[in-house]
N, C-alpha and C positions, 0 to 999 in steps of 0.2 A: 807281274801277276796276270794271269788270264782272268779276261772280262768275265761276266757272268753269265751275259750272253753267250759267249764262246762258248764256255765251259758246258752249256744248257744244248746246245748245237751239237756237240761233239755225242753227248748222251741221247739225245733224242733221235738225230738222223739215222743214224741204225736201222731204229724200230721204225720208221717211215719209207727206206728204201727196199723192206720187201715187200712193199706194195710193186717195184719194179723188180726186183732179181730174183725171186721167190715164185713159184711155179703158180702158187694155187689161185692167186690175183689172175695170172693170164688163163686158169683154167676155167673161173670162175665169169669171165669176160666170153672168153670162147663157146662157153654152154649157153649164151645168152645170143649169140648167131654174128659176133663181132670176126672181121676175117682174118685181122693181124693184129699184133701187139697194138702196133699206133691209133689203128681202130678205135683198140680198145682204151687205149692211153688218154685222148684226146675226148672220148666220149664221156668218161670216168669222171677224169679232174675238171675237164670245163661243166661239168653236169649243174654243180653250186651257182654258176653266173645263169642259168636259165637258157631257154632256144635263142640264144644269141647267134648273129652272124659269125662269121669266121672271121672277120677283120677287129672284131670285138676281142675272140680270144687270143688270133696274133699280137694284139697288144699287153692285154694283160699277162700273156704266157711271155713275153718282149725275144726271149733269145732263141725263138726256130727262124729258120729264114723264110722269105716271100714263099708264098707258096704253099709253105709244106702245110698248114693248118686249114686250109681249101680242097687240100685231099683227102679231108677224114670228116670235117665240119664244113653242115649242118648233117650228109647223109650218112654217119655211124647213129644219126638220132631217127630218123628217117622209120625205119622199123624196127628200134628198140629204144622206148623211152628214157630221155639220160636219167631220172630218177633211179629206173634199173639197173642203171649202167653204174651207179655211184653206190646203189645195195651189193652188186656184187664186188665190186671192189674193196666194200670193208669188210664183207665176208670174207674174200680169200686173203686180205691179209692181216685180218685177226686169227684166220685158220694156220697161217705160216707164223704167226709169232708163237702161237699155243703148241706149233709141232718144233721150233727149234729151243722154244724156251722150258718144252717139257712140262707134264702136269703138276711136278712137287714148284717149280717156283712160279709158273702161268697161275697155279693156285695158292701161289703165299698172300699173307696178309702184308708183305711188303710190296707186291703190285701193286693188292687195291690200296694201299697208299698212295703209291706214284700216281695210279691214275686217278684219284682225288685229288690233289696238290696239283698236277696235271692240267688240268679241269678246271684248277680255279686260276692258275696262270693265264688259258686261253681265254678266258670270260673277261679280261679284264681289262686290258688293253684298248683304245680309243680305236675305232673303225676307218676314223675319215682319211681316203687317201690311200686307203690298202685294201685293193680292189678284189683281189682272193681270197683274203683273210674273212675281211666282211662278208662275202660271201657262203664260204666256209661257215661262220658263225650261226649261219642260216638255217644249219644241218642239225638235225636232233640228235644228241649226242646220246651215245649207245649205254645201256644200263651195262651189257657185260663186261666187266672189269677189262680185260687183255681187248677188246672192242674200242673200249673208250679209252685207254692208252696211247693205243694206235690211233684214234680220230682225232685225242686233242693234241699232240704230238704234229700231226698232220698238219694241224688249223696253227699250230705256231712255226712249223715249217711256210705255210703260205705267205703266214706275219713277217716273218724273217724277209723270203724271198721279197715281199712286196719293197720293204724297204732297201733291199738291194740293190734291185731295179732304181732307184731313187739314185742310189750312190752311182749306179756306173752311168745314170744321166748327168749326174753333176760332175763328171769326168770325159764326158761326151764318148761314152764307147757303147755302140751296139752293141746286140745280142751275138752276132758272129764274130765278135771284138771280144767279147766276154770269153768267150772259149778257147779264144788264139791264147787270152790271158791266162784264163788257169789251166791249160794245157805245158803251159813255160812252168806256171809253178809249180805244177807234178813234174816238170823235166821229163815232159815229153817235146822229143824233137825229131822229126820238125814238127812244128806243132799245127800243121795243115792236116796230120797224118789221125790227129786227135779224135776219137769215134764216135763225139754229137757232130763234126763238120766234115770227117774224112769222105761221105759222099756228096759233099754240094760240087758244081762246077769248077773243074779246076780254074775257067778265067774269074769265076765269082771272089773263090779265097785270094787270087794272085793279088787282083783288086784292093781285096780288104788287107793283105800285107805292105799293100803298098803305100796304103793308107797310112798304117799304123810306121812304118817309116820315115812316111815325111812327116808323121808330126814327133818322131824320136822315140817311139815307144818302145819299138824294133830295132836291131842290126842291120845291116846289111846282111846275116847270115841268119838272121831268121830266129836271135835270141832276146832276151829283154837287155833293153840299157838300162843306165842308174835309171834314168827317169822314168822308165816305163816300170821298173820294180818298185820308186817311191808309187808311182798310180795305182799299181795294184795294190801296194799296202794303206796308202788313204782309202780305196776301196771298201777294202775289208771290214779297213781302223769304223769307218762309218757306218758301212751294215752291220757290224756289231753294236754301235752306238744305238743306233736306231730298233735295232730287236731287242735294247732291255726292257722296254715299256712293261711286259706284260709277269715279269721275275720281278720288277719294281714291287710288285702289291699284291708281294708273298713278304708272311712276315720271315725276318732272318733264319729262324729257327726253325719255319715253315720250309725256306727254300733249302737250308741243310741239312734237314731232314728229305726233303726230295733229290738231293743230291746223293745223298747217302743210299735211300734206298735203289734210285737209277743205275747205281754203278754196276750190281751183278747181273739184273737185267738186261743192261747194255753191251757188257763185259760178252754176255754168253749170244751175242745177237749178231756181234761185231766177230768173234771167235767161228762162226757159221757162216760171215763175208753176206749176212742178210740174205741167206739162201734159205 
């Protein structure tokens, strides 16, 4: 039986990833004087933790490598306040859920269900330890139904991720570890070729496969062994574990009722490839 966690992941991320593949997010970043995507990426989601240094959101962000987060942070906030930078990001992508999901269901009474139920999942959940989520929390959560969908959707995507981060430290795999891993599990190979790490330095990835080799995680030819697929899947088994807190204190009938109503919303989100 899929967890419930799971099951709550599968129907949410949809609706959270056209904040990335969804045009009106980067257009809505762009009108704000942001110069590229990552600009705008970086400015957006770390916006919640405050003018923090960049070593701050390298960690909490845990899987870009050295560096990349010192290219965008603290001078994407420089001259444009991240407050703006986090207003327009849930403008464009409550603008891109309202144009893929169409006015007749963007405006059912089974939204504003989900994004009530929604709502009260993200509110519930204990902060300590989950350094995005909390932060997130921080955010005033938007009155317009397909707004607040996508915000509290977002803030239990953060919950989730925080605890992630958890699992793949209690496994000892970096961030660029992370990606060698689920790039095997999409079967993608070689899995250096994979498009969060295809541009780091080729001696940087060789490094890190060579890593993941001596300790067995890897072949020789660059696929998972037994042992490296048990890791992944203790991985997972515990970021799941770890993201029901907040489905826990829905009542039952509360949360199949949210599942219920999630499925044609999400059905039609996923159908669009979150474009």
């Amino acid at each position: 039986m899929t967890p419930i966690a799971r099951r709550m992941y599968e129907l949410l991320e949809p609706l959270c990833l056209v904040t990335f593949f969804a045009e009106e997010c980067n257009q809505e970043l762009a009108a704000l004087g942001h110069r590229t995507y990552w600009d705008g990426y970086f400015a957006s989601r770390a916006a919640p933790l405050g003018r923090v240094p960049a070593q701050v959101v390298h960690a909490a962000f845990y899987n870009f490598a050295d560096g990349e987060v010192a290219r965008h942070i603290p001078r994407a906030w420089e001259t444009i306040p991240p407050e703006e930078s986090l207003a327009a990001r849930e403008r464009g992508s409550a603008a891109s859920l309202r144009r893929i999901l169409g006015a007749e269901l963007a405006g059912s009474p089974g939204l504003v269900r989900a994004a009530d139920l929604t709502a009260e999942a993200a509110r519930s959940a204990p902060t300590e330890g989950r350094v995005m989520y909390a932060a997130m929390r921080t955010v005033p959560v938007p009155e317009d139904p397909v707004a607040r969908l996508w915000h509290c959707a977002t803030v239990l995507r953060e919950h989730r991720g925080d605890g992630h981060i958890a699992a793949l430290l209690s496994e000892r795999i970096g961030g660029t570890e992370a990606h060698v891993l689920s790039a095997l599990e999409q079967g993608i190979h070689p899995p250096e070729s994979f498009g969060r790490i295809h541009h780091l330095p080729k001696e940087r990835l060789a490094a890190v496969m060579d890593g993941l080799r001596e300790r067995g995680i890897v072949d020789a030819d660059g696929y998972f062994t037994d042992a490296g697929r048990a890791t992944k899947q203790r991985i997972e088994a515990l970021t799941d574990d770890l993201a029901a807190a907040p489905y826990e204190a829905l009542a039952p009938a509360d949360l199949a009722e949210l599942i219920a109503v999630l499925e044609p919303i999400s059905a039609k989100v996923v159908a669009a490839g979150s474009r």
